[in-house]
C-alpha positions as CSV (number, residue, x, y, z in Angstrom):
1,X,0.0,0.0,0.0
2,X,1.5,3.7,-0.9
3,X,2.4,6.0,1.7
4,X,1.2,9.3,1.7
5,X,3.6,10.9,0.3
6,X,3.8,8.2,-2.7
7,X,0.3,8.9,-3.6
8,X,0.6,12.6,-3.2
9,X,3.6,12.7,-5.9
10,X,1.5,10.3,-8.0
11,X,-1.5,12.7,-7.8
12,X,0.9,15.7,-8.7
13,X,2.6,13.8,-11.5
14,X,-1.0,12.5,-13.2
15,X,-2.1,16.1,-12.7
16,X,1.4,17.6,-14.4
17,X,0.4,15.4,-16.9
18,X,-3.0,15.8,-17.7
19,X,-2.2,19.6,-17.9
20,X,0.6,19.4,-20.2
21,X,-1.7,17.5,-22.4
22,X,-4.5,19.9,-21.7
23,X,-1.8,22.4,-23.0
24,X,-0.8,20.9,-26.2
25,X,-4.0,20.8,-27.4
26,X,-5.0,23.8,-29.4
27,X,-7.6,25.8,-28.1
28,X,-9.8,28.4,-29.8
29,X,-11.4,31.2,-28.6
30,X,-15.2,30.9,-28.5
31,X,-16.1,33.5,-31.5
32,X,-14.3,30.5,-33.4
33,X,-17.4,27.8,-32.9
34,X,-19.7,25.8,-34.4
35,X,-22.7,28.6,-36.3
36,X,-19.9,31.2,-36.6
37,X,-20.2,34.1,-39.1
38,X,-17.5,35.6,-40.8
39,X,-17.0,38.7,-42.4
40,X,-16.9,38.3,-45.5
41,X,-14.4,38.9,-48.5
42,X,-11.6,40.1,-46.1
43,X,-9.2,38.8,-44.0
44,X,-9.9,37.6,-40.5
45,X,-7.8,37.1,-37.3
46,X,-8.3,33.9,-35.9
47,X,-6.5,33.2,-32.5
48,X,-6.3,30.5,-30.1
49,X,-3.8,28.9,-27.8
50,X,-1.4,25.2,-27.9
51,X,1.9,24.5,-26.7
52,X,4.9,26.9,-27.1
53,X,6.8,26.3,-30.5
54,X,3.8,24.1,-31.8
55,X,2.7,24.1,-35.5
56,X,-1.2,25.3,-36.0
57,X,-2.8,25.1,-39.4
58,X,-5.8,26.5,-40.5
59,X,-7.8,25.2,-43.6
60,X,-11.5,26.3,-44.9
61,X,-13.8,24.5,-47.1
62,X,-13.9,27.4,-49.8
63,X,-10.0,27.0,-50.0
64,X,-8.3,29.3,-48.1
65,X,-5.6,28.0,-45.4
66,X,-3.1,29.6,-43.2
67,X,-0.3,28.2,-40.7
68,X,1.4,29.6,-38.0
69,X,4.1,28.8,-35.0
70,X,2.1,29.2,-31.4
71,X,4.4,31.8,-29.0
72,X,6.7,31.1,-25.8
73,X,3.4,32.2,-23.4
74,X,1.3,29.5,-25.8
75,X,-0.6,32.3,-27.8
76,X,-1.2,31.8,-31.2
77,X,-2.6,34.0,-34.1
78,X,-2.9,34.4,-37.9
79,X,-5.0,35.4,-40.2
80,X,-7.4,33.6,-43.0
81,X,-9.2,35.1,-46.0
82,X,-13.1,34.9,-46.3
83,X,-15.5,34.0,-49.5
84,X,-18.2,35.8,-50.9
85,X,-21.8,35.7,-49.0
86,X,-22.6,31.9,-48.3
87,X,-22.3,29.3,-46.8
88,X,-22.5,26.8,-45.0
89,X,-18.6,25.6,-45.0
90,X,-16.1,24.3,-42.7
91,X,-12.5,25.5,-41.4
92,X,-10.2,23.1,-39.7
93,X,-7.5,23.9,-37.2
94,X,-4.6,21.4,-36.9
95,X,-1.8,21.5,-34.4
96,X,-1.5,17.8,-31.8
97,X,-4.8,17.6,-32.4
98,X,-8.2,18.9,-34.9
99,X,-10.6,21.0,-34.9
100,X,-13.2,21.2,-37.4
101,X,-15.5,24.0,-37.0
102,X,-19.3,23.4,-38.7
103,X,-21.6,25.3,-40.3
104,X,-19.8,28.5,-40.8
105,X,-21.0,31.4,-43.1
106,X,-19.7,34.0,-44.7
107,X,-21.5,37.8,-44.1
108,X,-21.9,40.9,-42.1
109,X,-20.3,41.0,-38.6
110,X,-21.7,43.6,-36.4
111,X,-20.8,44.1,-32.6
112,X,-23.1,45.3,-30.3
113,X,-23.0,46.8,-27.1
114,X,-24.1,48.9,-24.2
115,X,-27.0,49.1,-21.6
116,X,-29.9,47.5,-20.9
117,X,-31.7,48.5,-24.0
118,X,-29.4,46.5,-26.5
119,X,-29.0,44.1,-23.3
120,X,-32.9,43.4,-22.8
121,X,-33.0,40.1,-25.3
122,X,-36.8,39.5,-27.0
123,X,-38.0,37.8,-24.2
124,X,-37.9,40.7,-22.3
125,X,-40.0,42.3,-24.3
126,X,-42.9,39.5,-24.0
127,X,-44.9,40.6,-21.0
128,X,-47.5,42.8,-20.9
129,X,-47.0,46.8,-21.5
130,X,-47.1,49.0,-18.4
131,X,-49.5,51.2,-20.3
132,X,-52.6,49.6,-22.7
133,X,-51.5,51.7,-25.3
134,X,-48.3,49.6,-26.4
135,X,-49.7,46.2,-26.1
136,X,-49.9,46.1,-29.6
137,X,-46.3,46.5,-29.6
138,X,-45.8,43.2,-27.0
139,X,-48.2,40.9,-29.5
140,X,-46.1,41.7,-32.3
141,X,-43.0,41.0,-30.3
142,X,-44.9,37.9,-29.1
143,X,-45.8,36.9,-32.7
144,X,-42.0,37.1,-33.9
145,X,-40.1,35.6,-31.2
146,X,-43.2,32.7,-31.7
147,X,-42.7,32.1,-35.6
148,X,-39.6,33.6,-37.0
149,X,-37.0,31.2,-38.5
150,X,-33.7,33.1,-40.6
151,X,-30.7,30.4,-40.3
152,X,-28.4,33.3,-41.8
153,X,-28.9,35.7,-38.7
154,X,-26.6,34.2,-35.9
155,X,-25.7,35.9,-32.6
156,X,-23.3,35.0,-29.9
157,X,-22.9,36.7,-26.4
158,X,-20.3,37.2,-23.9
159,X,-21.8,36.5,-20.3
160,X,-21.5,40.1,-18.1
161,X,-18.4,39.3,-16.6
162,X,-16.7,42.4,-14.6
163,X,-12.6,42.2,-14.3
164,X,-11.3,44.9,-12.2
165,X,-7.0,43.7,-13.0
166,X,-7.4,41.2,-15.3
167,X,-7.9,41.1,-18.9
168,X,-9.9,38.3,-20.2
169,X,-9.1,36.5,-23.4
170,X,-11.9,33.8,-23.9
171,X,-15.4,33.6,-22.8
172,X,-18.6,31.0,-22.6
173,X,-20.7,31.3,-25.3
174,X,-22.1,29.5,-28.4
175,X,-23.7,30.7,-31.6
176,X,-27.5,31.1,-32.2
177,X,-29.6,31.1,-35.2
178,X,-33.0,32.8,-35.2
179,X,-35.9,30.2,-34.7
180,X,-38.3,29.7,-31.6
181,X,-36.4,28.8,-28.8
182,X,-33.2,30.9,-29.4
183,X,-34.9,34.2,-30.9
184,X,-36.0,35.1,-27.5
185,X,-32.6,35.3,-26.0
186,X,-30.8,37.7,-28.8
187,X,-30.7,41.5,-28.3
188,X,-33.8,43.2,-29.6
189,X,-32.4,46.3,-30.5
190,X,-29.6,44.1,-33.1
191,X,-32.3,41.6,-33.8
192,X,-34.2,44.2,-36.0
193,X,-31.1,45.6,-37.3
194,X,-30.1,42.3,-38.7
195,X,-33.1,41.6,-40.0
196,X,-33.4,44.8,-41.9
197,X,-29.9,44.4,-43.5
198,X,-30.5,40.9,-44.4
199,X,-34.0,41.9,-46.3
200,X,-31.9,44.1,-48.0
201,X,-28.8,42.4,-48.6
202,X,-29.8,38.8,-48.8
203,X,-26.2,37.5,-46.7
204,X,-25.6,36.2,-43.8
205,X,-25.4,38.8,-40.6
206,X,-23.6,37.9,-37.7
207,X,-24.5,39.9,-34.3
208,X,-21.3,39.9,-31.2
209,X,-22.9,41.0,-27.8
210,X,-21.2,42.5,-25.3
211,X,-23.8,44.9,-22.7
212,X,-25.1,45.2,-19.5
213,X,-27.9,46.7,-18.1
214,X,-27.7,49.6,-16.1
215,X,-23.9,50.5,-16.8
216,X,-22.4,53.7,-17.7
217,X,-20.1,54.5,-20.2
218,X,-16.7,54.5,-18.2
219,X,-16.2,50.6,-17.3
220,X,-16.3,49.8,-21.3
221,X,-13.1,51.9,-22.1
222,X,-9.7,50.5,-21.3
223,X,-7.3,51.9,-19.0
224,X,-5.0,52.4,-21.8
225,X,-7.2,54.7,-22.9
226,X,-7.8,56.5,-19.8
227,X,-4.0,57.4,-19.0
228,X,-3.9,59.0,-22.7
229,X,-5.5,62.0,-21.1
230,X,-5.1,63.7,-18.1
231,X,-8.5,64.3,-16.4
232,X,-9.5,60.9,-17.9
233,X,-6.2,59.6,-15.8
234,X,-6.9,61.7,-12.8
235,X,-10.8,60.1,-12.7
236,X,-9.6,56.6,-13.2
237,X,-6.7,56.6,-10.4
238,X,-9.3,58.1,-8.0
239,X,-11.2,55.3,-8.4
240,X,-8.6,52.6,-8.2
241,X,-7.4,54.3,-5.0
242,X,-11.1,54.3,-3.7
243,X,-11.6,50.7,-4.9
244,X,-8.4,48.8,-3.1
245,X,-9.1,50.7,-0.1
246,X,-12.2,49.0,-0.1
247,X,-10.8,45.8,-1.2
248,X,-8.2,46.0,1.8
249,X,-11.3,47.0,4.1
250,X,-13.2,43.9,2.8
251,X,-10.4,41.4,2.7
252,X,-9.5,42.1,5.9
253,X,-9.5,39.6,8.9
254,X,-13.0,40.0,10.6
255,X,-14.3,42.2,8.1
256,X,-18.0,43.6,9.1
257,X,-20.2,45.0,6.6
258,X,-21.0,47.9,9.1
259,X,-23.3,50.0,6.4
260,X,-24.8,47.1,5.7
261,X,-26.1,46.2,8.9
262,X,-27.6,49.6,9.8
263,X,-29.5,49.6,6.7
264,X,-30.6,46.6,7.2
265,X,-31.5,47.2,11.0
266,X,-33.8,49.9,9.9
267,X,-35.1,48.7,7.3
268,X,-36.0,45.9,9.8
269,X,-37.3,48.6,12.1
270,X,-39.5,50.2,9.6
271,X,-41.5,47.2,8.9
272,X,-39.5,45.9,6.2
273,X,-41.2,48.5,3.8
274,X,-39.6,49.5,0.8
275,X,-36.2,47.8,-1.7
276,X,-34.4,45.3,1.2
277,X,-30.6,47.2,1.2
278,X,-28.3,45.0,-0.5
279,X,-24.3,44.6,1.0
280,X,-21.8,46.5,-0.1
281,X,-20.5,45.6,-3.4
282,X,-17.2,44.3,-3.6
283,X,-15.3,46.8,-6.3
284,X,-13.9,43.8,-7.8
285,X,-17.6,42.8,-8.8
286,X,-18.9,46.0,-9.4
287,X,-20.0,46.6,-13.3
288,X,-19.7,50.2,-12.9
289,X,-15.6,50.3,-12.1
290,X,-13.8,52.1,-15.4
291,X,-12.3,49.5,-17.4
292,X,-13.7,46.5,-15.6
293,X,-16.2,46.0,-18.6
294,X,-13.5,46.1,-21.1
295,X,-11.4,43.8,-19.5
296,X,-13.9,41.5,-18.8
297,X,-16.1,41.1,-22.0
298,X,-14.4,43.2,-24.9
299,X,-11.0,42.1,-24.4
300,X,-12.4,38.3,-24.7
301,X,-13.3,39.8,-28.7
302,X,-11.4,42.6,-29.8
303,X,-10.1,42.0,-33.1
304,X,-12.5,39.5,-34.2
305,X,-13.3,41.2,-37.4
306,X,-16.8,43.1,-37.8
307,X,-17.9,45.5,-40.1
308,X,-19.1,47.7,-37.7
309,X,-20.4,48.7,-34.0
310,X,-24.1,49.8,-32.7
311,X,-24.2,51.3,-29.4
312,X,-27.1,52.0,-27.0
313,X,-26.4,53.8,-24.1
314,X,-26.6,56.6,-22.2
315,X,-29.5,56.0,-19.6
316,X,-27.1,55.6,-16.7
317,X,-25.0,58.7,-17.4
318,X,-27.8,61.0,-17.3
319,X,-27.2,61.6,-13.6
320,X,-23.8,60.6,-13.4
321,X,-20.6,62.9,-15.0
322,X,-23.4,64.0,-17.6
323,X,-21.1,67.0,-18.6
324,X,-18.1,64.6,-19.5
325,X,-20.2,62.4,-21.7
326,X,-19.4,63.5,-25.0
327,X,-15.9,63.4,-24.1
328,X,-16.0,59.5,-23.1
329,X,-17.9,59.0,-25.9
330,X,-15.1,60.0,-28.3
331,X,-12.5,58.6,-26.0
332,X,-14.5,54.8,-26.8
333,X,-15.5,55.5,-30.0
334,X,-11.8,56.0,-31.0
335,X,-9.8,53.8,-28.6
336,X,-11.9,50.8,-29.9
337,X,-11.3,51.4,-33.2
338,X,-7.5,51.3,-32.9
339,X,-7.8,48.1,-30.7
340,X,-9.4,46.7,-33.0
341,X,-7.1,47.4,-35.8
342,X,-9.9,47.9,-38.4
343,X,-9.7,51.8,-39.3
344,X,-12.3,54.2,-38.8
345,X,-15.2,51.4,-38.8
346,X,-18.5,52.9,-39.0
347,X,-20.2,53.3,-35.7
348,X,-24.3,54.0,-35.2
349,X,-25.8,54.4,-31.6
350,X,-28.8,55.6,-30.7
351,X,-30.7,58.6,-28.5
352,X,-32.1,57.9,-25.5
353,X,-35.7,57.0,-26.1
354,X,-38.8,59.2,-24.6
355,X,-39.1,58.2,-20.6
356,X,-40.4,60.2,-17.6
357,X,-37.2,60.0,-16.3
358,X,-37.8,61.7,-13.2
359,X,-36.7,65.4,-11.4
360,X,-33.3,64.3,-11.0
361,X,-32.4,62.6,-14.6
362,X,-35.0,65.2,-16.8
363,X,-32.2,67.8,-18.4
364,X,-29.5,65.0,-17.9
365,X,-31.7,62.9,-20.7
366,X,-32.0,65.8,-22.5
367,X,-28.3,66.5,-22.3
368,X,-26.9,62.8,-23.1
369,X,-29.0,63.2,-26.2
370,X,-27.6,66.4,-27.5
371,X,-24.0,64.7,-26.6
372,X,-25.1,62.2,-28.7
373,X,-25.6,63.9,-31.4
374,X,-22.2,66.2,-31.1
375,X,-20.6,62.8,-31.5
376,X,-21.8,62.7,-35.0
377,X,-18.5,65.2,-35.7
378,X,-16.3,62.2,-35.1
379,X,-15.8,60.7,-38.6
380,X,-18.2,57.5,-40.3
381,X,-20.9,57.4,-36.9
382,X,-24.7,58.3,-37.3
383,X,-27.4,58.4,-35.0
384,X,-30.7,56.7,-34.8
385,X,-33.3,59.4,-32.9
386,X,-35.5,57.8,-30.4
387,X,-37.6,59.9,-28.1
388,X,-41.2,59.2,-30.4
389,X,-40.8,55.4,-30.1
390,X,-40.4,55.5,-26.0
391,X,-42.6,54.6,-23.5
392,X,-43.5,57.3,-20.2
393,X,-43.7,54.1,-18.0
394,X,-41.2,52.1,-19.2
395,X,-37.4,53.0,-19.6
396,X,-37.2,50.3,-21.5
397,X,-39.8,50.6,-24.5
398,X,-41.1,47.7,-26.4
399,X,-40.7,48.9,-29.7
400,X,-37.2,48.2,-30.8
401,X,-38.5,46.8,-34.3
402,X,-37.7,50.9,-35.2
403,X,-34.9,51.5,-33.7
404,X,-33.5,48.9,-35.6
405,X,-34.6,50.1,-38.4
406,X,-33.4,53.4,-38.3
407,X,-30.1,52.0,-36.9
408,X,-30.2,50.3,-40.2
409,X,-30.8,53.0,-42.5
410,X,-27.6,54.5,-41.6
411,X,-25.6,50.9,-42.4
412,X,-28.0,50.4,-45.7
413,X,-27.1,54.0,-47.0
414,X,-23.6,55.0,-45.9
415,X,-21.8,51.6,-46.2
416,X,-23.9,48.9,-48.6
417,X,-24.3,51.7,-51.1
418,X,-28.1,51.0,-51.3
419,X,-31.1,53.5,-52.1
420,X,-32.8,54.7,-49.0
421,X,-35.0,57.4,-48.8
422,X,-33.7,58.9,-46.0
423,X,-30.7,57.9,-43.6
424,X,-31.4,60.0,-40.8
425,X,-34.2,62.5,-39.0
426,X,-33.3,66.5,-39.7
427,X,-30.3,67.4,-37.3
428,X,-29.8,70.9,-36.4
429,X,-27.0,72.4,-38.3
430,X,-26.7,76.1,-37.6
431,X,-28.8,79.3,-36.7
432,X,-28.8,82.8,-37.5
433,X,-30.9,86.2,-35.9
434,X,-32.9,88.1,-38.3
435,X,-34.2,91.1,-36.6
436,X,-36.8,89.1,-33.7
437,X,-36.4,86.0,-35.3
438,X,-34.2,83.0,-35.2
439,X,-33.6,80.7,-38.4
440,X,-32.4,77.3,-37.9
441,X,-31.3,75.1,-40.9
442,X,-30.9,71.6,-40.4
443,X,-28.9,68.7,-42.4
444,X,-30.6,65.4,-43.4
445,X,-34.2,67.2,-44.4
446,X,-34.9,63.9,-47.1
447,X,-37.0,65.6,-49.2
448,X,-38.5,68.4,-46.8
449,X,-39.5,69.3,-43.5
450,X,-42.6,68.0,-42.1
451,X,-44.5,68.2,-39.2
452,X,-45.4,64.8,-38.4
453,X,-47.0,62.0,-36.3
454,X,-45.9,58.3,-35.3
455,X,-48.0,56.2,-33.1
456,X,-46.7,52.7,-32.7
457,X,-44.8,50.7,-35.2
458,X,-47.0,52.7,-37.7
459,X,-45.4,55.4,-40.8
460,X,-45.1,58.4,-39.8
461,X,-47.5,60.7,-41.2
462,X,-48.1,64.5,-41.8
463,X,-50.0,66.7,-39.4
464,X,-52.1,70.3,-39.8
465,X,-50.6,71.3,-36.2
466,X,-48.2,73.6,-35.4
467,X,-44.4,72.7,-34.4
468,X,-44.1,71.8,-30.8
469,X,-41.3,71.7,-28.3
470,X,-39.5,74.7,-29.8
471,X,-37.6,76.7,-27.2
472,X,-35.8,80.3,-27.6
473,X,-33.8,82.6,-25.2
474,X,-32.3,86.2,-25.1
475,X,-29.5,87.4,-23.9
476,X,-31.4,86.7,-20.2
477,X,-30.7,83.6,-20.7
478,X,-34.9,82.5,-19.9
479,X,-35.9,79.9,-21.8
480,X,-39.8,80.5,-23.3
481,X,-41.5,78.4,-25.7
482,X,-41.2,79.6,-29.2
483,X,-44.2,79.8,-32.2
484,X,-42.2,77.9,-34.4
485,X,-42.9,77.3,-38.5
486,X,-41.2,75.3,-41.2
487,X,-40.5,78.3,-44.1
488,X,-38.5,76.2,-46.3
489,X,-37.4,72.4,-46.9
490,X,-34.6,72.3,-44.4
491,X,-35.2,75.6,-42.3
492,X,-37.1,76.7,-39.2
493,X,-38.1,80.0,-37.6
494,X,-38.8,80.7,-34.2
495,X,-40.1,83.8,-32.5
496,X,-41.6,85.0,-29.1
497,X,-43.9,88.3,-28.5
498,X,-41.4,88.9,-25.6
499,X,-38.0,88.3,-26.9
500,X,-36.7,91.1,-29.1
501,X,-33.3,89.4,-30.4
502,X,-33.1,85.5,-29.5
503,X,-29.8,84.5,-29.0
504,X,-30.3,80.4,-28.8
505,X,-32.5,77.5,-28.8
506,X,-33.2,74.1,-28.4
507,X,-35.9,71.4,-29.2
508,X,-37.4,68.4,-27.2
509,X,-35.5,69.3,-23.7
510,X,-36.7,66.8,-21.5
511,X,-36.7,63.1,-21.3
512,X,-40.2,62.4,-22.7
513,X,-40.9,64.9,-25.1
514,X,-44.2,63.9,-26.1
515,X,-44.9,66.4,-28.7
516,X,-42.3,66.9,-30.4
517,X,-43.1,66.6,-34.0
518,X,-40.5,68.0,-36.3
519,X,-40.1,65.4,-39.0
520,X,-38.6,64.9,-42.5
521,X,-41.1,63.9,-45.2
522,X,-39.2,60.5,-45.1
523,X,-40.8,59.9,-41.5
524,X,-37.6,60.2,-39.5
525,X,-37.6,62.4,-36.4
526,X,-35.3,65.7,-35.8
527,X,-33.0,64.9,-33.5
528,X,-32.6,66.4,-29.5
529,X,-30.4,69.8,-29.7
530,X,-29.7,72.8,-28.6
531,X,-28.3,75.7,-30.0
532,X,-25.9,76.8,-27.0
């Protein structure tokens, strides 16, 4: 019978072995499964890992191959050229042992990220509206996630997975194809995009999720990009400073969640009334710590090649450094596409979509959405405009069949080269005084100015009303509702009895600006803006 110590250096050695064998077997990184969709007609990265020094060779069904020699820290990664739209087809990866990876086509790769509304899948659009109104919205949402079937839309997601130090390479996830029973668990907001570009382009349209409900912008940009500017830098060392003093506080011998209990003792006290206080969060599990998104979901994808990005976000910065957030847009915008290596990719995100957001978040919607729309400056991004397709009730409103759409008017027009009416709602380009009145001329008027209606997942039509949600200032700085009037295709004029010489403006100021109603003849909205 072994001694102790016999069967404890037999245990080590059949573990030592088992891991070197684990290690010489090449690896993949999830994006490179079963149902993947590549983009086509370019070349791809594909990247795994193996032993140190071993040979990995890559070979596809439509005839492209590829070999490489894996690293010292048993990283490999090369790159392999696509076919035309198709499929289905195989690629093999070779090294001390094969891969074969099934049923791969060849299409449009799209990322998409952000909050909860690209987070909220279909299913979470299924339950009954808040207000009667929309429920026509939930039994078409009902109908589709029911019947539809579309092999050549695939999605795969990375699980929300926060990373304060670390930087994750590989994730859990598998590739879905549209059909009752996986429908339900794709992002709404890119399930409608998809479908849009594939009834227009008839390919394949692959959809890369990495969100998270309720998260602002700063955990989804890398530290990297943070120390590239100095009051980015400052923010992000304060909060590492503040997050390992709580990490030494909470990983410290007899640690007592002191807060916690007194919360939790009156809450007790008061009849156990109210939301139940949760414990402190630990900063290393905390979604809302800069960079700890990024290193936990994007680095497990950046560069798997995509032909672009859709980003819906916002919500969650309307109370928290709203003033910055046109400067941390630009800062992701830009750092992601030089980690991903791909150029100026085109990037479309959306405006926050009408909500009664409350006293404290009101102007802070309203501000995110005008930052939203100074992003457009930053080269190949558009906007889709939201605020007629929300819900007063509901921060997250059911119909995302539009916002896809309009998301997808800016893919169809600017980068498939095909006819759309319209790629966008007016946006406000400049203004100018003329005696009492202010002229404002907007970009992207389609074919005029209108002033219109929407209800539902119906067109937009035209209206006998007059514009609404107009607002003009003099040099007093008092805002006052403006008599406003379209005068020509692309150009608005606003006046007020009191105000002899206007000096700025704005339109649909709030979070749920009901009736707001300046349209193009197209149907698409003017976006949230003001003048100042």
């Amino acid at each position: 019978m072994p001694t102790p110590i016999k069967s404890i250096l037999c245990s080590a050695s059949l573990a030592l072995a088992a891991l070197q064998a684990l290690q010489a077997e090449v690896r993949l990184n999830s994006l490179f499964s079963d149902g993947m969709v590549v983009q086509r007609e370019t070349e791809i990265p594909i990247w795994g890992w193996a032993d140190a020094g071993e040979t990995v060779s890559i070979t596809a069904s439509w005839g492209a191959s590829a070999q490489t020699t894996t690293n010292a820290d048993g990283t490999w990664k090369t790159s392999l050229a696509t076919p035309a739209a198709g499929g289905p087809f195989e690629i093999t990866i070779a090294g001390e042992n094969e891969i074969v990876l099934d049923d791969v086509l060849s299409g449009e790769v799209w990322f998409c990220g952000g909050q909860s509304n690209m987070d909220f899948a279909m299913n979470r659009y299924l339950n009954d509206a808040r207000e009667a109104e929309y429920q026509p919205v939930v039994e078409f949402m009902r109908k589709e996630v029911a019947t539809a079937v579309d092999n050549w839309i695939r999605h795969i997601e990375v699980p929300q997975t926060p990373s304060l130090f670390e930087k994750k390479s590989d994730f859990d996830g598998q590739w879905l194809s549209v059909k009752p029973g996986q429908t339900e668990v794709m992002t709404a907001t890119g399930y409608f995009f998809a479908k849009e570009l594939r009834k227009e382009l008839n390919v394949p349209i692959g959809l890369v999720e990495c969100s998270w409900g309720g998260t602002r912008i700063q955990p989804w940009i890398s530290e990297e990009t943070y120390r590239k500017d100095p009051s980015m830098s400052a923010y992000f060392d304060e909060e590492l400073a503040k997050n390992q003093a709580q990490i030494d506080t909470m990983d410290a011998p007899g640690y007592v969640d002191t807060a916690y209990e007194k919360a939790l003792k009156r809450w007790k006290e008061n009849g156990s009334k109210g939301r139940k206080p949760s414990p402190t969060t630990d900063p290393r599990k905390d979604r809302q710590t800069p960079a700890t998104l990024y290193n936990g979901m994007l680095s497990a994808v950046i560069p798997y090649k995509i032909k672009g990005a859709l980003w819906y976000q916002g919500e969650s910065n309307a109370s928290y450094m709203t003033d910055e957030y046109e400067q941390y847009l630009a800062a992701l915008v830009n750092s992601w596409r030089e980690e991903w290596g791909q150029g100026a990719f085109p990037f479309y995100w959306v405006q926050l979509a009408g909500y009664n957001a409350g006293e404290l978040r009101d102007i802070g919607w309203a501000e995110i959405n005008d930052q939203l729309r100074r992003g457009l400056q930053l080269p190949n991004t558009g906007m889709a405009v939201a605020y007629d397709i929300g819900e007063a009730k509901d921060i997250h409103p059911h119909n995302k069949y539009d916002v896809g759409k309009r998301l997808s008017l800016w893919a169809l027009g600017k980068d498939y080269g095909v006819s759309v009416p319209a790629i966008s709602g007016p946006l406000y380009k400049n203004s100018k005084v003329k005696g009492r009145k202010l002229i404002l001329t907007f970009d992207e008027v389609g074919s005029g100015l209108m002033v219109g209606k929407k209800e539902l997942m119906n067109e937009t039509v035209p209206v006998d009303e007059a514009l609404q949600q107009f607002e003009i200032a003099g040099k007093d700085g008092v805002w006052k509702n403006a008599q406003a009037r379209i005068v020509s295709k692309n150009k608005v004029e606003l006046t007020h009895p009191e105000i002899k010489k206007p000096v700025k403006a704005r339109y649909a100021w709030e979070a749920n600006p009901e009736e707001a109603n300046l349209y193009n003849k197209e149907g698409l909205p003017a976006s949230v803006f003001t003048t100042e």
